[in-house]
C-alpha positions, -999 to +999 in steps of 0.1 A: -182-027-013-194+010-030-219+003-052-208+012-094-219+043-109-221+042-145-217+080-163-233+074-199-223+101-228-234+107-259-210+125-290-214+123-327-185+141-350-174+162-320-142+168-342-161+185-364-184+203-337-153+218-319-165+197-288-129+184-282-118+203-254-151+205-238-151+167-238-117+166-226-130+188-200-156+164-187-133+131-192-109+144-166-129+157-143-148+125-139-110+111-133-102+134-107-136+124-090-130+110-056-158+079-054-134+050-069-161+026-089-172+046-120-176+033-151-176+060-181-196+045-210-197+067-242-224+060-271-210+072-302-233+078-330-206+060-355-192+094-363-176+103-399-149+123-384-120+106-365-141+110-332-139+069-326-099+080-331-104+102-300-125+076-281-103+046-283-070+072-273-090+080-241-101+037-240-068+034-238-058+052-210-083+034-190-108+063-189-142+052-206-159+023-228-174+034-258-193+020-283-194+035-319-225+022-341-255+043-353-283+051-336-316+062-342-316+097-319-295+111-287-327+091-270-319+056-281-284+061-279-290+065-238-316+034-239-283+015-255-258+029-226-284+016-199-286-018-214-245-011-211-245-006-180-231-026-146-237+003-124-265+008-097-269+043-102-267+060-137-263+092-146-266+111-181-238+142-192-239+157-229-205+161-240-202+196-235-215+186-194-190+186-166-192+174-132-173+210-115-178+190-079-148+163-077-164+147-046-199+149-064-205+113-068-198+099-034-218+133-022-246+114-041-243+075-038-244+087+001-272+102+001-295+074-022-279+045+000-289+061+031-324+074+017-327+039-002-337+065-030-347+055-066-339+091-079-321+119-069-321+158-080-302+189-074-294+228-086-272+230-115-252+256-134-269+262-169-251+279-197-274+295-219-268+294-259-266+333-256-236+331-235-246+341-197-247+311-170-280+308-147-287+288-116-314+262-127-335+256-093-354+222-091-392+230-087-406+190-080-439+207-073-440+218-112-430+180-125-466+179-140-462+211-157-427+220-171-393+198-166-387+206-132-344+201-135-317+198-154-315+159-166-276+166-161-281+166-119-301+137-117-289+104-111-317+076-113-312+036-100-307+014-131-337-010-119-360+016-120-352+025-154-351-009-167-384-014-150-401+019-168-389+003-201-362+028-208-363+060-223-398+068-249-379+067-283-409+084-294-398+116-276-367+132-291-365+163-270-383+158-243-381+125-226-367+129-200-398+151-193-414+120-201-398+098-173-398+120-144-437+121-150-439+085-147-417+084-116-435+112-104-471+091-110-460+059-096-444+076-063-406+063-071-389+078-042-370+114-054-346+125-028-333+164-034-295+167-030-288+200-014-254+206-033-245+220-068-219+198-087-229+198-124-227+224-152-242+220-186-253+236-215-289+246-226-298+225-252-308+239-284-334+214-296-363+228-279-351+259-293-343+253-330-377+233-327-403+247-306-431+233-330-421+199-323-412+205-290-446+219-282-459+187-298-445+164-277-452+180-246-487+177-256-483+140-266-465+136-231-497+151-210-517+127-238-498+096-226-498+103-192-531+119-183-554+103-207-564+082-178-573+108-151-594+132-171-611+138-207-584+154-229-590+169-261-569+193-282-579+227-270-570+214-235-538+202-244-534+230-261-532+255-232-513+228-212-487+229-230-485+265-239-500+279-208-495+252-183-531+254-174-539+224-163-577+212-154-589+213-118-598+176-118-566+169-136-547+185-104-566+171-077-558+136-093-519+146-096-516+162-059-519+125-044-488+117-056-470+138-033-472+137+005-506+156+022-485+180+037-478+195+003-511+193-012-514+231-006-478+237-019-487+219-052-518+240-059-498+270-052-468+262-076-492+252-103-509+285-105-475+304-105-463+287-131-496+295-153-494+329-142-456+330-153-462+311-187-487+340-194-469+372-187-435+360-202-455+355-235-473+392-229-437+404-224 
């Protein structure tokens, strides 16, 4: 028997956020998908305009499962759809995400059931707030640094997640940054699907906050890092604004990929410094 994939959404008053269409977008596509056991469960933030209307119209039809209650953040809305969830692989889509692939998911429960993987991660089609669409590359080697991919094309095993604890409510923006550091740490195994089946849009969060963001990604390195190496404020500081990481602090973080990739890792990490400088010169 194919093992259930559960696609977990988030929307709050996407009525009044003109999301209806792109939501329509991504129910039907996930429809149209040829992998038969999904399960489309959709965390609604109890919205204030009609949107649990919408929701129980598509319930009806046999599409999704949604719950409507508040919630604390987009964060602990995705904790709730995980404790939700009957599926063995999970996958997260903002409302305005699609799945453009409709032979993505069997693509992808394939490829973990023959890889027994606990996480998977792919390209994916970004649309940027300014209106152009990029190709977002996975750089793994960089999963220390920077989020290395789009949350959007990864799809994780539920017993993993439940066994991290969930999602970090602590992190609003960036914990999913948070997780794949921990996967990364403990050596879950992370299995790159060679295919490009999601497109999503650029979140502004980071943008419209990049105080905040810039202070969690220093709490993140705090949380995970503390362990391997003396940390203090100035350090974190350029770590999270310059990805310059200390030497003893990499060393400790190459182990955790294989030692035929030591060399790579070292490489990456000092592009990526190089490349957080000179885009803030330019």
């Amino acid at each position: 028997m194919d093992p259930k994939v559960s696609i977990i959404t988030t929307t709050y008053n996407i009525i009044d956020k003109d999301q209806t269409d792109d939501f329509y977008l991504q129910v039907n596509l996930l429809d149209k998908q040829t992998y038969p056991e999904i399960e489309h469960i959709v965390i609604d933030g109890a919205s204030t305009d009609e949107t649990d209307v919408l929701l129980k119209e598509y319930k009806t039809k046999g599409y999704i499962n949604f719950f409507s209650e508040k919630d604390t953040s987009k964060v602990h809305a995705y904790n709730k759809g995980i404790m939700r969830a009957k599926g063995k692989y999970i996958c997260f889509l903002s409302v305005d995400d699609f799945f453009h692939d409709i032979t993505a998911i069997q693509d992808v429960v394939n490829l973990m059931e023959a890889n027994q993987a606990d996480f998977t991660f792919s390209p994916a089609y970004c649309r940027h707030p300014d209106g152009f669409v990029f190709m977002f590359q996975p750089a793994m080697h960089n999963a220390f640094q920077v989020m290395p991919c789009a949350r959007q094309a990864m799809f994780f095993k539920r017993s993993v997640l439940e066994k991290e604890n969930y999602f970090d409510e602590k992190f609003k923006i960036l914990s999913e940054f948070d997780m794949i550091i921990r996967l990364m740490m403990k050596k879950y195994k992370g299995i790159y699907f060679d295919g490009n089946y999601t497109t999503y849009k650029l979140g502004e969060r980071a943008f419209e906050n990049p105080d905040k963001a810039m202070q969690e990604c220093k709490s993140i390195f705090y949380k995970n890092y503390k362990h391997l190496t003396r940390l203090d404020d100035d350090i974190l500081e350029y770590m999270a604004r310059d990805s310059e990481f200390p030497q003893e602090l990499l060393e400790k973080l190459a182990g955790c990929y294989p030692p035929e990739d030591k060399e790579l890792f070292f490489e990456r990490c000092e592009a990526m410094h190089k490349l957080r400088i000179e885009s803030q010169r330019g």
